[in-house]
BAFI-3210 file (N, C-alpha, C; in Angstrom, 3 decimals, decimal comma, padded with zeros to 6 digits):
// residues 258
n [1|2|3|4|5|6|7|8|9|10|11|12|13|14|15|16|17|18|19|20|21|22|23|24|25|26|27|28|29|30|31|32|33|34|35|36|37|38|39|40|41|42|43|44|45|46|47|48|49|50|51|52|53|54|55|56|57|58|59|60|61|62|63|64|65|66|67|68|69|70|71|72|73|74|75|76|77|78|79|80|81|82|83|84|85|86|87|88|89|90|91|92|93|94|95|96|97|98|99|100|101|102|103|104|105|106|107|108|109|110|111|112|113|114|115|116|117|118|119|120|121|122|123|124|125|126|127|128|129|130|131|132|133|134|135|136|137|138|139|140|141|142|143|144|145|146|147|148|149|150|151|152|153|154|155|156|157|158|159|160|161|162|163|164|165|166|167|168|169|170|171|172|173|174|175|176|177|178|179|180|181|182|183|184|185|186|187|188|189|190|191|192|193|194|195|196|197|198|199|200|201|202|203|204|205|206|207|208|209|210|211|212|213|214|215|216|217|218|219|220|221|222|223|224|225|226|227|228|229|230|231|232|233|234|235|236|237|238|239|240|241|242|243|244|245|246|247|248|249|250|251|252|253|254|255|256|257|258]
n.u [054,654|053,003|052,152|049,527|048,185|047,950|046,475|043,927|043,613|043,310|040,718|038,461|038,678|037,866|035,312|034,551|034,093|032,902|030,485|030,195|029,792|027,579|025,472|025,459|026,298|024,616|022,884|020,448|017,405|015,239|013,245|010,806|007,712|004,905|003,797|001,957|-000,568|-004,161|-005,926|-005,021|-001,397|001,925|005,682|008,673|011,517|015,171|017,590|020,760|023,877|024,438|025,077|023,898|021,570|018,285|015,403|012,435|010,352|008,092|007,564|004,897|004,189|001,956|001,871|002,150|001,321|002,768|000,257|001,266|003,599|003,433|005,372|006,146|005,781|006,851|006,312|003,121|001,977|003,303|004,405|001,597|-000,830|-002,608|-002,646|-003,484|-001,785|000,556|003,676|006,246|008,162|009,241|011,645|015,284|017,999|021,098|023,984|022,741|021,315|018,026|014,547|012,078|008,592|006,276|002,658|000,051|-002,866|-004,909|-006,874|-008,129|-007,335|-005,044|-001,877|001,037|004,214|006,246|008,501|011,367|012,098|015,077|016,713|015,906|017,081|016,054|015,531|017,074|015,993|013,627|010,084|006,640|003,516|001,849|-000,686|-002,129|-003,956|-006,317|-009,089|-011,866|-014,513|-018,017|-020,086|-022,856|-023,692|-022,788|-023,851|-025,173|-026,380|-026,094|-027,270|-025,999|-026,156|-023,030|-022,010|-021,465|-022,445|-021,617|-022,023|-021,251|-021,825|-020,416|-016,844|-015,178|-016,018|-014,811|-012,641|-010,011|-006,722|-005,404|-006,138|-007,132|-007,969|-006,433|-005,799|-008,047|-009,569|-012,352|-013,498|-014,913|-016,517|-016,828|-017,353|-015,097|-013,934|-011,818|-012,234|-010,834|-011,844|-012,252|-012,255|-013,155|-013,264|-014,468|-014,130|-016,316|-017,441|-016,723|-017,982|-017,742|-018,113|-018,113|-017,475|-017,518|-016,754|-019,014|-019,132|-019,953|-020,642|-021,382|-023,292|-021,680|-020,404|-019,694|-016,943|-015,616|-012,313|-009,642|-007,625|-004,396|-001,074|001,106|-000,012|-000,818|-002,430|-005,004|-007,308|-008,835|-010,618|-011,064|-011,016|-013,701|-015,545|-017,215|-016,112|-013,856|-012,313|-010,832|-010,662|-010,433|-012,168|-011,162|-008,149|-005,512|-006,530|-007,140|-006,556|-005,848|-008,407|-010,474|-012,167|-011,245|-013,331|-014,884|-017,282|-019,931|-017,902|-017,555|-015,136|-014,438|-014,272|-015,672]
n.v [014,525|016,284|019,928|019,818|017,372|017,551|020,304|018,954|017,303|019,023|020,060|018,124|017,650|020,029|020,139|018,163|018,659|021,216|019,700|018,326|020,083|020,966|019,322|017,423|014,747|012,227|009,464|007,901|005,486|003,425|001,138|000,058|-000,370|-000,032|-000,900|-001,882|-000,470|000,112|002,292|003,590|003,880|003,304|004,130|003,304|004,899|005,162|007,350|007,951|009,285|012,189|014,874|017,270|018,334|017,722|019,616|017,731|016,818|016,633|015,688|015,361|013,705|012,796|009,959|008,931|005,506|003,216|000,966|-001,842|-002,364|-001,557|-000,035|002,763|005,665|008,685|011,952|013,351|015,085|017,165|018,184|017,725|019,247|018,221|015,979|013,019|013,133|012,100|012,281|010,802|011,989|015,905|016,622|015,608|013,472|014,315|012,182|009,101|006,529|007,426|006,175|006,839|007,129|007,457|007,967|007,645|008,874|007,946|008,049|005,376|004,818|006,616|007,015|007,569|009,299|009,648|011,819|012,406|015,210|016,507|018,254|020,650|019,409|017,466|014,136|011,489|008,796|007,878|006,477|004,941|004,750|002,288|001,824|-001,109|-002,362|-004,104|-004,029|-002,460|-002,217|-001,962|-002,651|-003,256|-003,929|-006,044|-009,971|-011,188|-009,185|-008,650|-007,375|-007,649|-006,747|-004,883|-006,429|-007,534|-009,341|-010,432|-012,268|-014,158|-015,613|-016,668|-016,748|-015,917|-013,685|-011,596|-011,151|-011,899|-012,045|-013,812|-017,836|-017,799|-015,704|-013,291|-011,355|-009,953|-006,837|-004,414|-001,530|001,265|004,041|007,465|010,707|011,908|010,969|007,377|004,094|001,300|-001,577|-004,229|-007,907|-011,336|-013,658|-016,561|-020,274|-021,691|-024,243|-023,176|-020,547|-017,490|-015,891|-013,482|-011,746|-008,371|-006,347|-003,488|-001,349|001,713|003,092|005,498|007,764|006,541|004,467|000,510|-000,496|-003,367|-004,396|-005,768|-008,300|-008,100|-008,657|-008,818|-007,842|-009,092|-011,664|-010,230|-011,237|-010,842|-012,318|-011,937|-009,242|-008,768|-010,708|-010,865|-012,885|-015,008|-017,826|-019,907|-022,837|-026,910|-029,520|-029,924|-028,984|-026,745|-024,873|-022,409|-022,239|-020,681|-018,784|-019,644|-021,749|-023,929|-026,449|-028,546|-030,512|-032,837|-035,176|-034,282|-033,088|-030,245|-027,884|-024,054]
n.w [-006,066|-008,422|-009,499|-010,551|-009,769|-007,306|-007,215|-007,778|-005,880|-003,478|-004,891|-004,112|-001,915|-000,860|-001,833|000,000|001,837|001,894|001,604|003,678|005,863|004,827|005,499|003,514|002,994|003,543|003,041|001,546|001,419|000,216|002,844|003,091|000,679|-000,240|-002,903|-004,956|-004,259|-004,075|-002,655|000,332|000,842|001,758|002,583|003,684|004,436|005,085|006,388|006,957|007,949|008,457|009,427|010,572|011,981|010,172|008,391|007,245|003,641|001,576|-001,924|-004,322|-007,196|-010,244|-011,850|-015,356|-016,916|-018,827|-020,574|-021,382|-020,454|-017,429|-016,768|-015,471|-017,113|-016,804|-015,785|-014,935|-013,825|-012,401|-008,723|-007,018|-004,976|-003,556|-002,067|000,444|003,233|005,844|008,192|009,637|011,325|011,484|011,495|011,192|013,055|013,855|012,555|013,976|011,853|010,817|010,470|007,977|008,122|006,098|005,087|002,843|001,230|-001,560|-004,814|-006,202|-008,882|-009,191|-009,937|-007,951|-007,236|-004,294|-003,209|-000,856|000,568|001,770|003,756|001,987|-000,227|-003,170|-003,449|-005,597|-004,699|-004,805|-004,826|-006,031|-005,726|-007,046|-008,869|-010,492|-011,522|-013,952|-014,560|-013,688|-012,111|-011,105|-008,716|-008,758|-011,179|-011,277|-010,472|-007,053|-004,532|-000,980|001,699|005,139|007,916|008,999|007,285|003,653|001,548|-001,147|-004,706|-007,461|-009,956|-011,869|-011,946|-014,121|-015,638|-013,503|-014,613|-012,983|-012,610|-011,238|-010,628|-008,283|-007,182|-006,090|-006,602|-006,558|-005,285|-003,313|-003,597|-001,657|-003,101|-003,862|-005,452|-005,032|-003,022|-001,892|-000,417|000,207|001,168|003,709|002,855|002,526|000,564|-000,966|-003,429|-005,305|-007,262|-009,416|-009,081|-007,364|-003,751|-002,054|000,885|002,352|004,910|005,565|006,940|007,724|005,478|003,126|000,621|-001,766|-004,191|-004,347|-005,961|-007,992|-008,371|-010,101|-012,216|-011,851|-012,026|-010,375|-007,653|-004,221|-002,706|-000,372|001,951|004,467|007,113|009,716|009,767|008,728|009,607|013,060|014,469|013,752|012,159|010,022|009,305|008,935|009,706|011,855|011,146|010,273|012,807|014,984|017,819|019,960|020,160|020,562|023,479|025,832|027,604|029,869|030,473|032,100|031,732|029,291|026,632|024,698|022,850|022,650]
ca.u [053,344|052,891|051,120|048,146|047,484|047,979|045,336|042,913|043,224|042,642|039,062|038,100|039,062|037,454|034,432|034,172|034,386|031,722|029,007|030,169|028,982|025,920|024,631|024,901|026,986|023,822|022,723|019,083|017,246|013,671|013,166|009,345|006,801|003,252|004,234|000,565|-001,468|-005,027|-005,910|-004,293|000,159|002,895|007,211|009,443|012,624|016,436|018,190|021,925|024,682|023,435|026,049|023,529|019,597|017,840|014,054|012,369|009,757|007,769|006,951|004,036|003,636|001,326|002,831|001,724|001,637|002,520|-000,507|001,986|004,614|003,103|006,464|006,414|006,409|007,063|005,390|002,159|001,636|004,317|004,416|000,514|-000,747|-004,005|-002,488|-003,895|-000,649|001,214|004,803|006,380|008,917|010,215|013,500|015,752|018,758|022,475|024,681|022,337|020,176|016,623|013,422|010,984|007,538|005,053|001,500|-000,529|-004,659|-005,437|-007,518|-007,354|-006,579|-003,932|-000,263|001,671|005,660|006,765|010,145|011,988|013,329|016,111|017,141|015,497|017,262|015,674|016,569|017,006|015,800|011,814|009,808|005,892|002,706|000,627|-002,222|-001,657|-005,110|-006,622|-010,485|-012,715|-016,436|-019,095|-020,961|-024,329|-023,575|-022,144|-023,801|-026,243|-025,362|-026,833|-026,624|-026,402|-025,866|-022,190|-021,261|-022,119|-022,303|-021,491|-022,262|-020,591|-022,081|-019,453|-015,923|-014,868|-016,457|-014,191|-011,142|-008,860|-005,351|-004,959|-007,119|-008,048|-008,871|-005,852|-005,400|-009,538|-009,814|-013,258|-013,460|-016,172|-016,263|-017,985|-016,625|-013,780|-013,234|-012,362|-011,746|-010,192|-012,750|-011,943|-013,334|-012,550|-013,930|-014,243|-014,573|-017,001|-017,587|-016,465|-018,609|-017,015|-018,507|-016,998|-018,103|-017,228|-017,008|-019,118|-019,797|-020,149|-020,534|-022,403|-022,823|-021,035|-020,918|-019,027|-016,451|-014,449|-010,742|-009,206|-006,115|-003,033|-000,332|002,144|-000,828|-000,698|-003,728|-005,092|-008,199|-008,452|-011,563|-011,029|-011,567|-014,906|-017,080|-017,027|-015,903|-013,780|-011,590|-010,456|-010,613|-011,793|-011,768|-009,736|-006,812|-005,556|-007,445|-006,072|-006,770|-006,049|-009,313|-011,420|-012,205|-011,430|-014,317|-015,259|-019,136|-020,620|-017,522|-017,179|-014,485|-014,552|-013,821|-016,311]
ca.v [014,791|017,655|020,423|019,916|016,799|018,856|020,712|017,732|016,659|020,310|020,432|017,087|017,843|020,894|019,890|017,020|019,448|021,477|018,820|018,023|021,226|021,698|017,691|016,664|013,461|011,428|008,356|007,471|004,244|002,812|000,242|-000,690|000,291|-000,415|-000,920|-002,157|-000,132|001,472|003,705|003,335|003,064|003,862|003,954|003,312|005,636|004,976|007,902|007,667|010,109|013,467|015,744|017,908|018,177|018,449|019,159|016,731|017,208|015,590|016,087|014,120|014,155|011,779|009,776|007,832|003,957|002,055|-000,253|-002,624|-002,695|-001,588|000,863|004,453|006,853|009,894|012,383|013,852|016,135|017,965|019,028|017,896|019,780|017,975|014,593|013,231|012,241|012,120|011,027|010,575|013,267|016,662|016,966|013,998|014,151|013,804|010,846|007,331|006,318|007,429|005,798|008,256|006,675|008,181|007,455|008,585|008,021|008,864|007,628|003,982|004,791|007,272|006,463|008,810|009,248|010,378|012,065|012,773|016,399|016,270|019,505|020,917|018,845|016,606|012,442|010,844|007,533|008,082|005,674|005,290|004,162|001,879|001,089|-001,428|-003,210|-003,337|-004,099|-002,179|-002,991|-001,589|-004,540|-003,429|-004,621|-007,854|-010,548|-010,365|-008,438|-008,480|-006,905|-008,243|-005,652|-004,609|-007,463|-007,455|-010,721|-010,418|-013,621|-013,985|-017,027|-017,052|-016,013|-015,258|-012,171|-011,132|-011,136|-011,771|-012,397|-015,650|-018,363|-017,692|-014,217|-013,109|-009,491|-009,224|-005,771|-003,839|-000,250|002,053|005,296|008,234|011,319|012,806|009,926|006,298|003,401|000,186|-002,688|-005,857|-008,670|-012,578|-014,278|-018,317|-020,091|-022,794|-024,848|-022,115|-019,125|-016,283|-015,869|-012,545|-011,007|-007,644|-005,303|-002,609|-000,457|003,478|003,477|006,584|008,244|006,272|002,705|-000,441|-001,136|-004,545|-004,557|-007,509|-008,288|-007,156|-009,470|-008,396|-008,001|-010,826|-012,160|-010,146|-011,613|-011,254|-012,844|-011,063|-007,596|-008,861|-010,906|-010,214|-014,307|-015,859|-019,047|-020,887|-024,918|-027,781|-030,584|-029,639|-028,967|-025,174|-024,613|-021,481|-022,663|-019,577|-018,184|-020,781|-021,987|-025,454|-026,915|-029,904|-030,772|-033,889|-035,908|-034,132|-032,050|-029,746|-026,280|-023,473]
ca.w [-006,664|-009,593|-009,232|-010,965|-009,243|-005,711|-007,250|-007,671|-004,479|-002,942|-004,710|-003,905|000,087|-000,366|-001,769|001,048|003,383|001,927|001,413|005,211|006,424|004,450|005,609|002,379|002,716|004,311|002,355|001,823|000,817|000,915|003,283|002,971|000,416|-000,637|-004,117|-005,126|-003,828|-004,564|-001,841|001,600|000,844|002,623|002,145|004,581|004,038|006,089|006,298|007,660|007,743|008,551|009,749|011,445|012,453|009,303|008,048|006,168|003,622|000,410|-002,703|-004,939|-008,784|-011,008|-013,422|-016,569|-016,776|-019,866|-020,228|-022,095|-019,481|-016,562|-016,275|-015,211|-018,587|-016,085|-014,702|-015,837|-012,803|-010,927|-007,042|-006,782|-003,772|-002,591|-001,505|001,735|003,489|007,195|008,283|011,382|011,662|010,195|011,399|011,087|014,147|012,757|013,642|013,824|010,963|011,779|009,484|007,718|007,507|004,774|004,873|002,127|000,649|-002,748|-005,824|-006,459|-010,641|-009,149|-009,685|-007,365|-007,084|-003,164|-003,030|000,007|000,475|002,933|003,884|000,912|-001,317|-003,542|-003,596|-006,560|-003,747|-004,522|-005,115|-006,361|-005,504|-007,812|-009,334|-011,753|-011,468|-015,284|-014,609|-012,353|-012,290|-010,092|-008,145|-008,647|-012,197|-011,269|-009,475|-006,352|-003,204|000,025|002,999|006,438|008,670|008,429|006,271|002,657|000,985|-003,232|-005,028|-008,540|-010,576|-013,373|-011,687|-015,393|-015,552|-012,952|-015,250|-012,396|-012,907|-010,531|-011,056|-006,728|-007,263|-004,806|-007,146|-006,330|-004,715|-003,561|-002,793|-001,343|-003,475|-004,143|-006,616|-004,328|-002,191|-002,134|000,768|000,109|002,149|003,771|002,259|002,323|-000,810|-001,296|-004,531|-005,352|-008,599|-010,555|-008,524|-006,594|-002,864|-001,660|001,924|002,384|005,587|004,657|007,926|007,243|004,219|002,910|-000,507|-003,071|-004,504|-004,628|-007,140|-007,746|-009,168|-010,761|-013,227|-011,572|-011,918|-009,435|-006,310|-003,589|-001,831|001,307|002,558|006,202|007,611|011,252|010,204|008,446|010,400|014,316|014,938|012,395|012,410|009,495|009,568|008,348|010,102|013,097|010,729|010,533|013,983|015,658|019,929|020,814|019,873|021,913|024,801|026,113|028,838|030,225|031,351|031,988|031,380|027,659|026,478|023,566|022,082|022,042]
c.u [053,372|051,829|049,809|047,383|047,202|046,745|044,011|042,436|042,677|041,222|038,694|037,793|038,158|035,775|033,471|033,903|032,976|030,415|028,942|029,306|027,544|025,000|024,705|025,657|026,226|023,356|020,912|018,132|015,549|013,795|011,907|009,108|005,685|003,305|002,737|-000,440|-002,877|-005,610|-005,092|-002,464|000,619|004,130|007,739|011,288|014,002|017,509|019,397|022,854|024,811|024,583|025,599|022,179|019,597|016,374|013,998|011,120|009,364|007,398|006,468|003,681|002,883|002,071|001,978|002,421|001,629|001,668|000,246|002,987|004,755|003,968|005,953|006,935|007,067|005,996|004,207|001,665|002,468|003,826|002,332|-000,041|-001,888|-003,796|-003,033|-003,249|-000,337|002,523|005,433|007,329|009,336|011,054|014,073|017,708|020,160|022,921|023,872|021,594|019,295|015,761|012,365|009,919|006,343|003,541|000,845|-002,173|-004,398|-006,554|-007,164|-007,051|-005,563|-002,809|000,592|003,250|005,363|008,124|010,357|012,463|014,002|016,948|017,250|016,289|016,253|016,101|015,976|015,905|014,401|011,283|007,746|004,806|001,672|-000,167|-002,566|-003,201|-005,893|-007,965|-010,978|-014,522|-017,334|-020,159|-022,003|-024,699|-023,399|-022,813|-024,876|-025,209|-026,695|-026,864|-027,562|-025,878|-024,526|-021,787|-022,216|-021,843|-022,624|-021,371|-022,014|-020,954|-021,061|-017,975|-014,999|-014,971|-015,694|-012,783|-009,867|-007,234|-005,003|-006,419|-007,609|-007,837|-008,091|-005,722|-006,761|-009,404|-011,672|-012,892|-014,556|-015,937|-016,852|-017,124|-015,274|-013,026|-013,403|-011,717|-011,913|-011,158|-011,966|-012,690|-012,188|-013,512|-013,751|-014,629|-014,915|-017,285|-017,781|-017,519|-017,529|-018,400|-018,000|-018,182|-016,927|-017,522|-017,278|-019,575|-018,977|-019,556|-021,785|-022,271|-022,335|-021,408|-019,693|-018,198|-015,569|-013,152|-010,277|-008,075|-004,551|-002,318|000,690|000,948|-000,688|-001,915|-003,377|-006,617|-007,943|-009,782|-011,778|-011,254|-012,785|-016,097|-015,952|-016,347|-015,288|-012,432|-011,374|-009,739|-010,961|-011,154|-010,375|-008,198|-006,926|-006,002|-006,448|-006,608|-006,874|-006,887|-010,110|-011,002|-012,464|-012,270|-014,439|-016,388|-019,523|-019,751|-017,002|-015,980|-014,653|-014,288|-015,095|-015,629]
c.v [016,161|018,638|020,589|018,685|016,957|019,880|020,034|017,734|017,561|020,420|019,212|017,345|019,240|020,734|018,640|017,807|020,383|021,073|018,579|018,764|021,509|020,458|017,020|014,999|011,922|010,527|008,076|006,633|003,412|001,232|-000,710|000,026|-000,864|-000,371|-001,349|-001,702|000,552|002,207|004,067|003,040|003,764|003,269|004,464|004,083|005,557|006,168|008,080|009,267|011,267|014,164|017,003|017,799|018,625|018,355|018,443|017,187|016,017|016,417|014,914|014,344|012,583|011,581|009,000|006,849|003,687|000,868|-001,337|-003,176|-002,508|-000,092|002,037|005,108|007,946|010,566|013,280|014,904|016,336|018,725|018,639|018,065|019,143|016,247|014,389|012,095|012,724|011,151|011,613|011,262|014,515|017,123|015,226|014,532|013,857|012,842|009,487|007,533|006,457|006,774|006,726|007,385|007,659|007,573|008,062|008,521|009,038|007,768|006,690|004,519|006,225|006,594|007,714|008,483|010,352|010,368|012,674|014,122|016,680|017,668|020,710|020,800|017,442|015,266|012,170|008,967|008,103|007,121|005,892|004,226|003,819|001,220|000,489|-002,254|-002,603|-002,747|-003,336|-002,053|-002,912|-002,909|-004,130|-003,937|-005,661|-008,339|-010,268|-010,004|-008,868|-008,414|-007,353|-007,529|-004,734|-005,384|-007,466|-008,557|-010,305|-011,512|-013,925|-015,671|-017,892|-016,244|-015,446|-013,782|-011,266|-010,574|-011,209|-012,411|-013,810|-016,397|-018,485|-016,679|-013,718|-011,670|-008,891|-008,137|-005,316|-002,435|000,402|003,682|006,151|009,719|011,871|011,695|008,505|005,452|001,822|-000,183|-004,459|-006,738|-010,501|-013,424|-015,743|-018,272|-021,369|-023,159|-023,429|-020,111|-018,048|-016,185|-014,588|-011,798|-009,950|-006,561|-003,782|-001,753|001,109|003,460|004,270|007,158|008,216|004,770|001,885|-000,512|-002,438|-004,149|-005,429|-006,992|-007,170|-007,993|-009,580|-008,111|-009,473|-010,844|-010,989|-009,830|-011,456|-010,911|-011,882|-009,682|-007,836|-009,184|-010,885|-011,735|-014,655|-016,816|-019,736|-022,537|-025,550|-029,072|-030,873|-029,597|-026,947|-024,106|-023,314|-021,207|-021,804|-018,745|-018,923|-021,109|-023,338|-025,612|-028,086|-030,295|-032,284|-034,829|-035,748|-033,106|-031,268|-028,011|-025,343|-021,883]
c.w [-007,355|-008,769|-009,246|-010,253|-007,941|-005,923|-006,974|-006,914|-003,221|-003,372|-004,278|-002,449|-000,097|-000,994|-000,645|002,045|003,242|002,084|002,773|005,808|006,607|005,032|004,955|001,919|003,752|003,114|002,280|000,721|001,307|001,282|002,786|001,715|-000,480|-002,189|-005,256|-004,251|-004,213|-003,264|-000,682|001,126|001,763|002,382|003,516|004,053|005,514|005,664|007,054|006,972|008,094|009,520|011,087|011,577|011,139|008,752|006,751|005,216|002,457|-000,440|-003,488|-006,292|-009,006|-011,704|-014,080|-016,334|-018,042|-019,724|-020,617|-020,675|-018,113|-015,714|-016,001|-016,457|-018,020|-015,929|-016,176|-015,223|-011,884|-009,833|-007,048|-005,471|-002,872|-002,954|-000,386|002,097|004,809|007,084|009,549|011,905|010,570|010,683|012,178|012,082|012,883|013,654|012,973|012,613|011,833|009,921|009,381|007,111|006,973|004,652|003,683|001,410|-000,373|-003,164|-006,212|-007,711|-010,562|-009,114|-009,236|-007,430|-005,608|-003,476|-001,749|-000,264|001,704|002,899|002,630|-000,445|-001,826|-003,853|-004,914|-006,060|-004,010|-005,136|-005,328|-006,155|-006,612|-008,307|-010,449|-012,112|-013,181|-015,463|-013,468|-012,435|-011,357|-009,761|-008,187|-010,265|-012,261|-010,598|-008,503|-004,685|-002,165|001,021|004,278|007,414|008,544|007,734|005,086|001,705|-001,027|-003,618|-006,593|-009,462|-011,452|-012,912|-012,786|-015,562|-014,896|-013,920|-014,900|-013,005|-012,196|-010,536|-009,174|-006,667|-006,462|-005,303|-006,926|-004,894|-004,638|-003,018|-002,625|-002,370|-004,010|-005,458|-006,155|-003,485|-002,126|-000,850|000,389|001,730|002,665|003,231|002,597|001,513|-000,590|-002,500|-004,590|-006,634|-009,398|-010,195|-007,175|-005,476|-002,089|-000,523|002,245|003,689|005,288|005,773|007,629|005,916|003,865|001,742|-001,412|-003,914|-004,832|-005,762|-007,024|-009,175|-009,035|-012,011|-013,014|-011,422|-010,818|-007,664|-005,637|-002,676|-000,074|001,493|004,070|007,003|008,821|011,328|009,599|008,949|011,959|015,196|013,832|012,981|011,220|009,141|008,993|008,796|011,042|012,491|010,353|012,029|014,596|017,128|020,591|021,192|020,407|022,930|025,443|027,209|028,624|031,118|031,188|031,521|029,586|027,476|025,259|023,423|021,947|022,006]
res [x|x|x|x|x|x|x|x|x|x|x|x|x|x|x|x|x|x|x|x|x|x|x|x|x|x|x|x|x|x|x|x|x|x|x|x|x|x|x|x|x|x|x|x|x|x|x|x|x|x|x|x|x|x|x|x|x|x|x|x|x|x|x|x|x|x|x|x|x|x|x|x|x|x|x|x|x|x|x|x|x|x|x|x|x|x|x|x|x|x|x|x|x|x|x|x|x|x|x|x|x|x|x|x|x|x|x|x|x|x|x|x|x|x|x|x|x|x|x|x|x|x|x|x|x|x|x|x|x|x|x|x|x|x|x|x|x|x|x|x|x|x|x|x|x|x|x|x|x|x|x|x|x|x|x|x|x|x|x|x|x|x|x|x|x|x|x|x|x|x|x|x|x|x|x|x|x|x|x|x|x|x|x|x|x|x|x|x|x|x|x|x|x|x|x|x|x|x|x|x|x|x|x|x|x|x|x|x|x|x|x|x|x|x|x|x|x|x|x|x|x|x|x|x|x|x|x|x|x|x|x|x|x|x|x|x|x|x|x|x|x|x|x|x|x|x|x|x|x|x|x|x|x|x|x|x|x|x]
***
């Protein structure tokens, strides 16, 4: 072997050796994330390799959306400091893969980027929360409302108006929100000869107002009856039945489910 390639192989070994030292030959890769989200996301991060204990940290910029393509233009706001976020450790051990979960609430018409900083380096592995929804439409404009104690029943004559993206409204979002703050609601909607039926859990709510979001192509249905009304069961005609939630008896020779 020549000399110069004896050289080579000396920085190579000696840069392995350095990155060894410093931690820097750890690997890291998002497991989960909330990829459609408007207020409430969260990214699941797998970090392996780690040479020694090291702190963990984040950083959050805004970025611009191509309305056309939906893509990420880049950023429009670097290091933004008034995120409202939590994650589940800041120092990551060396040796096993450990998972770094990220919670974070913003502004549903925010599009955020989280980056990992791993021993105050920055990952190229970041990934971004967003808000691709096109329409948003305050319900005291749309429709009639009406409230039944915590449940708030919205009644939509013409589900057109909505502009949703699936013809069963599965990209239909509501949120509670006022000028600083907003909160993604449960709701489970039906749809009847062409009308929208949408009941909405609306307990503590104070100070702002309703909006609905619609036309997001990439959102997937999440209705979920059970955090809305205080009893729920979906059936019809003893098909779907979920048993576990009743109570089999037998009186007078009868049996039945209540």
């Amino acid at each position: 072997m020549n000399n110069k390639l004896w050289f080579l192989v000396g920085i190579v070994m000696f840069l392995i050796t350095i990155s060894s030292a410093l931690g820097l030959s750890h690997s890291v890769r998002v497991v989960e994330n909330t990829d459609q989200c408007l207020t409430d996301c969260y990214t699941i991060y797998e970090v392996c390799g780690l040479t020694k204990d090291v702190s963990v940290g984040f950083e959050f910029d805004k970025v611009e959306v191509d309305e056309k393509t939906k893509k990420n233009k880049g950023f429009k706001e670097k290091n933004v400091k008034n995120v409202d976020y939590s994650f589940n450790r800041n120092i990551v051990k060396k040796g096993d893969c450990e998972l770094i979960t990220i919670k974070g609430h913003k502004m549903p018409y925010e599009n955020i980027d989280n980056i990992p900083i791993i021993d105050g380096t920055k990952h190229s592995e970041f990934i971004w929360w967003n808000s691709a929804w096109q329409n948003r439409i305050e319900l005291e404009q749309t429709g009639m409302i009406t409230e039944e104690g915590t449940i708030t029943r919205l009644e939509i004559p013409d589900i057109n108006v909505l502009q949703c993206n699936n013809i069963n409204l599965d990209d239909l979002r509501i949120t509670w929100e006022n000028n600083s703050y907003a909160e993604e609601r449960y709701i489970k909607k039906y749809i009847r000869n062409n009308k929208a039926v949408v009941y909405i859990n609306s307990t503590n709510k104070t100070g702002g107002n309703y909006y609905m979001y619609c036309n997001n192509s990439l959102a997937i249905n999440n209705d979920d009856g059970s955090k809305v009304f205080y009893f729920y069961d979906e059936a019809s005609e003893n098909v779907g039945v979920n048993y576990s939630k009743w109570e089999f008896i037998t009186r007078c020779g009868c049996s039945y489910f209540y």
